[in-house]
C-alpha positions as CSV (number, residue, x, y, z in Angstrom):
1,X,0.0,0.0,0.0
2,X,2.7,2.7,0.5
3,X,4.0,2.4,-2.6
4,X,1.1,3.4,-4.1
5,X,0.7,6.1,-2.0
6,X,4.2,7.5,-2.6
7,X,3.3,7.1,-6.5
8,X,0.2,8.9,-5.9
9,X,2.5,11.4,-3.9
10,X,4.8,11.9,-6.4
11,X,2.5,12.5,-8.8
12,X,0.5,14.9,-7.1
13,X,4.0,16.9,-7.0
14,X,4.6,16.7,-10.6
15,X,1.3,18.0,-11.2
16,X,1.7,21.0,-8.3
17,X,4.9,21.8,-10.0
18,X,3.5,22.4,-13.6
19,X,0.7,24.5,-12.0
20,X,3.2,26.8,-10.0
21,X,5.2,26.9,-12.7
22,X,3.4,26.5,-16.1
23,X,0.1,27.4,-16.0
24,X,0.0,31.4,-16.6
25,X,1.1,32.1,-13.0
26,X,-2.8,31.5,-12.4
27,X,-2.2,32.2,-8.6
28,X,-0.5,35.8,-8.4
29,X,-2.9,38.3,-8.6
30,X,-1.1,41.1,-10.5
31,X,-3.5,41.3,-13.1
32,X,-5.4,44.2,-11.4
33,X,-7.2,47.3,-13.6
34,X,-6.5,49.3,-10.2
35,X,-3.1,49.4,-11.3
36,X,-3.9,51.5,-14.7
37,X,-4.2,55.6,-14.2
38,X,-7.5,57.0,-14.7
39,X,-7.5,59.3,-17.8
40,X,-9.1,60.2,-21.3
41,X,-8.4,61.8,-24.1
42,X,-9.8,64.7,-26.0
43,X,-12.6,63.1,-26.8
44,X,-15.1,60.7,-24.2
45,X,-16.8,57.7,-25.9
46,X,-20.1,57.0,-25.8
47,X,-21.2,54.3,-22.9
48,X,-24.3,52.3,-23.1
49,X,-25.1,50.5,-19.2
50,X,-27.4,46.9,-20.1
51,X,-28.4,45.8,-16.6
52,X,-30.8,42.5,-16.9
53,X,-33.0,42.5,-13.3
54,X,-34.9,39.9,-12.2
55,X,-36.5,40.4,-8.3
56,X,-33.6,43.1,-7.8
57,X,-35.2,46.1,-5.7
58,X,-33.2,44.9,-2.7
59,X,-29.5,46.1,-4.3
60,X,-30.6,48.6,-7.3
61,X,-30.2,51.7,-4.2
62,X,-26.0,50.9,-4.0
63,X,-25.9,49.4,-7.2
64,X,-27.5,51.3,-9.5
65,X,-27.0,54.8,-8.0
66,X,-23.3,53.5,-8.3
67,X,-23.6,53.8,-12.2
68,X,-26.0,56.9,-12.1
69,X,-23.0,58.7,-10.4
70,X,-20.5,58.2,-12.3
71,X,-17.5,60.4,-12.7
72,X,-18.2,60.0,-16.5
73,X,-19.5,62.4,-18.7
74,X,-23.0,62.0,-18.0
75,X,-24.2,63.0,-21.5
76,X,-21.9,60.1,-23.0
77,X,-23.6,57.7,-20.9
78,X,-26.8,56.2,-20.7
79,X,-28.3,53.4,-18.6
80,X,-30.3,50.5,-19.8
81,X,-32.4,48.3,-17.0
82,X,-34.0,45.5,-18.7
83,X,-36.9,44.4,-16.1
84,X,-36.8,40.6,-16.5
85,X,-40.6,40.2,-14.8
86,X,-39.6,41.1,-11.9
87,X,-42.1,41.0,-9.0
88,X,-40.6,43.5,-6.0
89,X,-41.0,46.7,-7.7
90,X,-37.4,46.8,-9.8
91,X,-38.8,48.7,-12.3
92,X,-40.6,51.3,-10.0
93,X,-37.4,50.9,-7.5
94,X,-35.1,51.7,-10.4
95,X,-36.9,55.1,-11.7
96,X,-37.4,56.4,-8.0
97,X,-33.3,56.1,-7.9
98,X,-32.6,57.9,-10.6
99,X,-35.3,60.7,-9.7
100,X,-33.6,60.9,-6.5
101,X,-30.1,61.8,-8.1
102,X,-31.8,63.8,-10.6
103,X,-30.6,61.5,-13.1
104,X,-34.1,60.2,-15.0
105,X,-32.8,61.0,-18.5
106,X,-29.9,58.5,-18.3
107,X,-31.9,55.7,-17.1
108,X,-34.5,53.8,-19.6
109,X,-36.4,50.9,-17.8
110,X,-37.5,48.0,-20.6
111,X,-39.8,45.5,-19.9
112,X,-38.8,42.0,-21.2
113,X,-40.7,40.1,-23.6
114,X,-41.5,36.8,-22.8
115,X,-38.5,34.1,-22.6
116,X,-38.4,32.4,-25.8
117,X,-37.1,28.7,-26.2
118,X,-33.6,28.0,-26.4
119,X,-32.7,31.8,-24.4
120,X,-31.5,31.9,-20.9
121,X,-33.1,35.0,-19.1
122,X,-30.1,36.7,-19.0
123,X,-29.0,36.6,-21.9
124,X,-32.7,37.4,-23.2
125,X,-32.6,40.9,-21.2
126,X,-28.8,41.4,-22.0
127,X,-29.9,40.8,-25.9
128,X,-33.5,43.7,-25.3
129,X,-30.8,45.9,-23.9
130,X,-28.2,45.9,-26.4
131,X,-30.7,46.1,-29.1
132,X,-32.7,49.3,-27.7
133,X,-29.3,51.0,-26.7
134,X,-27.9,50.6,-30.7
135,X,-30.9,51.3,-32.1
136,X,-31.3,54.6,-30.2
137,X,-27.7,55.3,-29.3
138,X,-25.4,53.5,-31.5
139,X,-22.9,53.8,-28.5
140,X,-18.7,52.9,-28.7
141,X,-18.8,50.7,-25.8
142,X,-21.7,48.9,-24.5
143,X,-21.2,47.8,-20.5
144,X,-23.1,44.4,-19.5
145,X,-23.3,44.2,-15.6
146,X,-25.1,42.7,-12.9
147,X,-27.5,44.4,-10.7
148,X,-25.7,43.6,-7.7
149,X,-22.8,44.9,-8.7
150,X,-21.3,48.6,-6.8
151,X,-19.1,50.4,-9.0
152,X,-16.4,52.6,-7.8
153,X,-17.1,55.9,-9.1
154,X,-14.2,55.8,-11.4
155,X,-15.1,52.3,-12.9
156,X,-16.2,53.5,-16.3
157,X,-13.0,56.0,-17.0
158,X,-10.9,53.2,-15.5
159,X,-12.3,50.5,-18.1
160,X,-12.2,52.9,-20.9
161,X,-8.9,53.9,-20.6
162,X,-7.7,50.5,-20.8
163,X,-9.8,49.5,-23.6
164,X,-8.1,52.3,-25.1
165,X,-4.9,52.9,-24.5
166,X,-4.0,48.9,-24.6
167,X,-6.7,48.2,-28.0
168,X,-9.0,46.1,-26.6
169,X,-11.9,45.2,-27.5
170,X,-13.2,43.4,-24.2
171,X,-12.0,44.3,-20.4
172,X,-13.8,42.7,-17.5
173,X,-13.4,42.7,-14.2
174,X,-13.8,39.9,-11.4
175,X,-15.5,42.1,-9.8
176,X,-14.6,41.5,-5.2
177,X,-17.3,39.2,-3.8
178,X,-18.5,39.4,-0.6
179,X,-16.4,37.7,2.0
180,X,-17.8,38.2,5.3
181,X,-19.1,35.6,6.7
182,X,-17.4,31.6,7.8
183,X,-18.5,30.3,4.6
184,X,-18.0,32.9,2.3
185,X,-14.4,33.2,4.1
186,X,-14.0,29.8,3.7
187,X,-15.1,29.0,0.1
188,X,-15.4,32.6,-1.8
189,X,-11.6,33.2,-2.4
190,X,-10.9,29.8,-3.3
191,X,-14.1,29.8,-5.5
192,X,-11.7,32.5,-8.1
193,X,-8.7,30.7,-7.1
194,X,-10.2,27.8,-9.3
195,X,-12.0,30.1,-12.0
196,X,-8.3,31.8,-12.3
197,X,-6.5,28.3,-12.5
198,X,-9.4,27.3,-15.3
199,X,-9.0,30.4,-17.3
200,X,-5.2,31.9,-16.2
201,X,-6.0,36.0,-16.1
202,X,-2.5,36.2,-18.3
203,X,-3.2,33.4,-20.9
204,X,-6.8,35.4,-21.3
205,X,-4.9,38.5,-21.6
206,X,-2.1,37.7,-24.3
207,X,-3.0,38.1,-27.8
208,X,-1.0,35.5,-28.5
209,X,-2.9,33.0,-27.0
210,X,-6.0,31.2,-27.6
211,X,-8.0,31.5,-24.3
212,X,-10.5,33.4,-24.0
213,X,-13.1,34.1,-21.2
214,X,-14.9,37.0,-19.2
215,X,-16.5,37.5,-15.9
216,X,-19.6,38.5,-16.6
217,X,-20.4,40.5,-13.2
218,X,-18.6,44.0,-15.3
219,X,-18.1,43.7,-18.9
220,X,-17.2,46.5,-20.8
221,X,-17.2,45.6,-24.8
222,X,-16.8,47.3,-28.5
223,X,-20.4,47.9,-30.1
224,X,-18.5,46.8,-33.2
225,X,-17.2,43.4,-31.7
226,X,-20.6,42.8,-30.2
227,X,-21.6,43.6,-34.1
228,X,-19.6,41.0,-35.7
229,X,-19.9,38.4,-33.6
230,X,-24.0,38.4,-34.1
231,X,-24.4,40.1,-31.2
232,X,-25.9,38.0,-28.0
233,X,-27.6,35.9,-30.2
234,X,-24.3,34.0,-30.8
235,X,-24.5,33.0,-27.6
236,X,-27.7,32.5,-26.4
237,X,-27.5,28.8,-25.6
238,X,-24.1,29.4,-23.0
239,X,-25.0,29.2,-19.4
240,X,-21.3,30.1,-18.9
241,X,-22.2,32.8,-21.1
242,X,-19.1,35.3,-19.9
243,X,-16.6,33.0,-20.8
244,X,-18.0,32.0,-23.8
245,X,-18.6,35.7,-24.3
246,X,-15.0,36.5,-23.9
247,X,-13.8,33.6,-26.0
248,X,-15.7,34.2,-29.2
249,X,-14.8,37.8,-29.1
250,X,-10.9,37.1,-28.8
251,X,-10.9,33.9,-31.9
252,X,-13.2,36.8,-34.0
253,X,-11.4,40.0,-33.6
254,X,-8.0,41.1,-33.0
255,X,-7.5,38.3,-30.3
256,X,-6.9,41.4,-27.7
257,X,-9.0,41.5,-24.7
258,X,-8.3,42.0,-20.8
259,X,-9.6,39.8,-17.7
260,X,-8.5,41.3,-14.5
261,X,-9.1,41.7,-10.5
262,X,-10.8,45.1,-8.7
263,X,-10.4,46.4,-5.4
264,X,-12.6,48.9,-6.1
265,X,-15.9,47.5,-7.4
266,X,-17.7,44.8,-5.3
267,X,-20.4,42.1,-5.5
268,X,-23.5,43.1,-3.1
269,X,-24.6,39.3,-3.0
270,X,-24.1,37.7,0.3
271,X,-23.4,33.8,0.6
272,X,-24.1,33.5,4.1
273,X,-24.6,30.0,4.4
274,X,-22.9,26.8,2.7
275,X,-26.4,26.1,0.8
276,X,-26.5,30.1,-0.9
277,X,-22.8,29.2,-1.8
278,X,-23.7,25.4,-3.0
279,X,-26.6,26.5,-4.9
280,X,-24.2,29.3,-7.1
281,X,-21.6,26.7,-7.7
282,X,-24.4,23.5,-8.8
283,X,-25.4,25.8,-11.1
284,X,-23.2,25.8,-13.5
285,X,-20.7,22.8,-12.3
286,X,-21.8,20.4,-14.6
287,X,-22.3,22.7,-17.3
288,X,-18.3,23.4,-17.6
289,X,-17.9,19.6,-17.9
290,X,-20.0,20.0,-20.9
291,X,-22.4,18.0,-19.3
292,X,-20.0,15.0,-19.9
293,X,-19.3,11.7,-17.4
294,X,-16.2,11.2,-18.9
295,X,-14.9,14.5,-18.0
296,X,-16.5,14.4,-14.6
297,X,-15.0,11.4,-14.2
298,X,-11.7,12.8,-14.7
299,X,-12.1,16.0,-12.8
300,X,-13.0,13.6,-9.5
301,X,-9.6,12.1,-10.5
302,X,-7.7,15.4,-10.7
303,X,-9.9,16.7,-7.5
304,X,-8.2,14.0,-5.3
305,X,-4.9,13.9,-7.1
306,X,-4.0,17.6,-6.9
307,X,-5.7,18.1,-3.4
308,X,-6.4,15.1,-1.6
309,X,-3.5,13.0,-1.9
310,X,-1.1,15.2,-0.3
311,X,-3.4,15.4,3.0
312,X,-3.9,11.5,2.9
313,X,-0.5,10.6,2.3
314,X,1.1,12.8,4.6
315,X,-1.4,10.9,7.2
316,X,-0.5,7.2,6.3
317,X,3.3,8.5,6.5
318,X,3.1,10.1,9.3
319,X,1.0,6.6,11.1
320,X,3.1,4.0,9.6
321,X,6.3,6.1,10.0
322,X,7.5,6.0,6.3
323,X,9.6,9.8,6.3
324,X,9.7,9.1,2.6
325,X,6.2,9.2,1.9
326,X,5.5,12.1,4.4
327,X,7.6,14.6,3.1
328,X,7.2,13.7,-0.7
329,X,3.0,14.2,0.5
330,X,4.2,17.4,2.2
331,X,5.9,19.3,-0.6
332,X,2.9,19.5,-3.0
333,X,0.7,20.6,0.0
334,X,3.1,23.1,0.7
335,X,3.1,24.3,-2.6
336,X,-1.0,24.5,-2.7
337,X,-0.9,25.9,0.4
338,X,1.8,28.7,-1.1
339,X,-0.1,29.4,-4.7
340,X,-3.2,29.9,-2.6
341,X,-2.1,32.5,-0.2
342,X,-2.1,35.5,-2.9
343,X,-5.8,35.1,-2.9
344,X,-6.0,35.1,0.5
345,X,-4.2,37.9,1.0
346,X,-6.3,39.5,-2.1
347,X,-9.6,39.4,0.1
348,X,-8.1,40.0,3.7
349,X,-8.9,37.0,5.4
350,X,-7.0,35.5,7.9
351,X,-3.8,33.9,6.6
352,X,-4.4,30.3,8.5
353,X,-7.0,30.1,5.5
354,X,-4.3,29.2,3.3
355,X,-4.0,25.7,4.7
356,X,-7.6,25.2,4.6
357,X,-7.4,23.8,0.4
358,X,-7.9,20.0,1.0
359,X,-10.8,20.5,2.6
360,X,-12.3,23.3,0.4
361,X,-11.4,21.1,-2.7
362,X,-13.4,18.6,-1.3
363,X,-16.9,20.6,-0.9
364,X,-16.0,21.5,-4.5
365,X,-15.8,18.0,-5.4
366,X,-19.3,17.0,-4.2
367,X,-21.5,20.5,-5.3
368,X,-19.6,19.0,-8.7
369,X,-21.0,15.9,-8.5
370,X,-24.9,17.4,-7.1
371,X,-24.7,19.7,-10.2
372,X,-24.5,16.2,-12.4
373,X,-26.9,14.6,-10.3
374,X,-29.5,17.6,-10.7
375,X,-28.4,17.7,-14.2
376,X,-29.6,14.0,-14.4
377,X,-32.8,14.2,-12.7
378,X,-33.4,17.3,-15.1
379,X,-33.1,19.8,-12.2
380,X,-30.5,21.5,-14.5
381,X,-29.6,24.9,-13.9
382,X,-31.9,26.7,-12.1
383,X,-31.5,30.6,-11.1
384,X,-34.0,32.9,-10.3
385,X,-36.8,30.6,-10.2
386,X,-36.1,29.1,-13.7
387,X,-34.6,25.9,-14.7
388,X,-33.0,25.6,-17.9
């Protein structure tokens, strides 16, 4: 039995090394937009805001008054709400904000037509949105966010200026979650930990390779590119839709876009408990697989190689006394332990939470497999009271 642990071991450190080492630097987190100087040039481009709302009168007062406030040129910006049947009052919610602010010309509130097959309902009020705000405005950059998203008041400059000055035709943000309470300290950071080891920030950001992706929380995106590529419509069937957003502009245009991390610009979601946190992550779990047993299969595999097996086998060396087998299970844990600190650090928790990735790894592992069992039992995806 311990030599196939110390196999297992060895192999978990062969893989650790390649993902220190090889894999985009996927755990710094350098690539940040706070790091760019706010500026513009002589002239300001035209913004156009798509926000798609379902049940969202709870956030739109931080959220939405974010965007109304802007340190943007206010006649270069206008703000599109797409009311995705919403039954608190978002609509209502969302003119009395920007009466308040005395900002009721910027903001126009659409009512969504019904869902058609084959649409998710965000996409469907992120496709109304862009539409209207063409037709009417014909804006340079069109900004696709969530509704519980607070922008710093410098967001919009910030994002336009690198759009410009770097040429690119996408920049998004990982816009800071919420990390406040036990679980959310527990499983938030490592929850873009993973997303940056899926889709490395710098791989996404090279022109010169093919990866593309997008967090779709803060988009900000050519007209044109969202032109050629058929506009949302391209995409309509993506439940991952930002990263599949992100990737179909990069293969179709000039293969330059920007992913990055914000200090600045926050997620007002809370994921108080384990189940808020399990039911974000089910969602879409299985759909990143492709839907695929084989490929879940394998990710259980890699799940226990990369994370597990260094916490096991340092155990059964440390019990049966084999020094071999406890420091070879040691190093790779060291290492994980090492990559995910950054992170850590990023969103100000506790250090000691470093340590914590076997055990995070495994939660991961089974909302993976209750996203395929959901999937089976045709549970799907379900957000918002919809299942698709």
């Amino acid at each position: 039995m311990e030599p196939i642990w110390l196999g297992l071991s060895l192999l978990s450190l062969i893989i650790w090394s390649y993902l220190l080492l090889g894999r985009g630097q996927f755990w710094r987190t350098n690539q940040q937009l706070s790091n760019y100087p706010s500026s513009r040039g002589d002239r300001v481009p035209s913004i156009a805001v798509i926000i798609p709302a379902r049940n969202e009168a709870d956030v739109l007062p931080i959220s939405l008054r974010s965007l109304l406030t802007q340190n943007y040129d206010a006649a270069q910006l206008t703000i599109w709400l797409v009311d995705d049947h919403s039954e608190d009052g978002t609509a209502d919610v969302a003119r009395q904000i920007a009466a308040a602010v005395d900002k009721t010309e910027q903001l126009q509130v659409i009512a969504a037509a019904t869902l058609p097959k084959g649409w998710t309902g965000k996409l469907w009020a992120l496709e109304q949105g862009v539409n209207h705000a063409i037709a009417q405005h014909n804006p340079d950059y069109l900004l696709l966010t969530d509704a519980d998203i607070e922008h710093a008041p410098d967001n919009l400059t910030q994002l336009v200026t690198k759009a410009i000055n770097d040429d690119r035709e996408l920049v998004s943000l990982m816009v800071k979650l919420r990390c406040k309470s036990f679980w959310e300290k527990l499983l938030i950071p490592a929850f873009v930990f993973f997303f940056a080891k899926l889709y490395p920030f710098a791989w996404v950001n090279n022109p010169q390779h093919p990866l593309g992706a997008a967090a779709g929380g803060c988009v900000l995106v050519k007209r044109k590119a969202i032109e050629r590529i058929g506009g949302i419509a391209s995409i309509r069937n993506a439940l991952i839709d930002d990263c599949t957003l992100g990737q179909t502009i990069k293969a179709t245009g000039n293969h330059r876009i920007w992913l990055g991390l914000t200090n600045t610009t926050h997620s007002l979601r809370p994921y108080e408990t384990l189940e808020t946190i399990w039911t974000m992550v089910i969602r879409t779990a299985y759909t990143q697989l492709n839907y695929s047993p084989v490929l879940l299969i394998g990710t259980l595999v890699g799940m226990f190689l990369v994370y597990l097996v260094p916490i096991v086998g340092m155990t059964i060396g440390l019990l049966s006394g084999n020094a071999v087998i406890t420091i070879v299970s040691a190093i790779p844990y060291l290492f994980m332990t090492i990559a995910y600190f950054p992170t850590v650090q990023f969103y100000q928790c506790n250090p000691a939470w470093s340590f914590s990735l076997p055990a995070i790894a495994l939660l991961y592992t089974l909302m993976t497999i209750d996203s395929a069992r959901r999937h089976w039992q045709g549970k799907g995806g379900q957000w918002k009271g919809r299942t698709y």
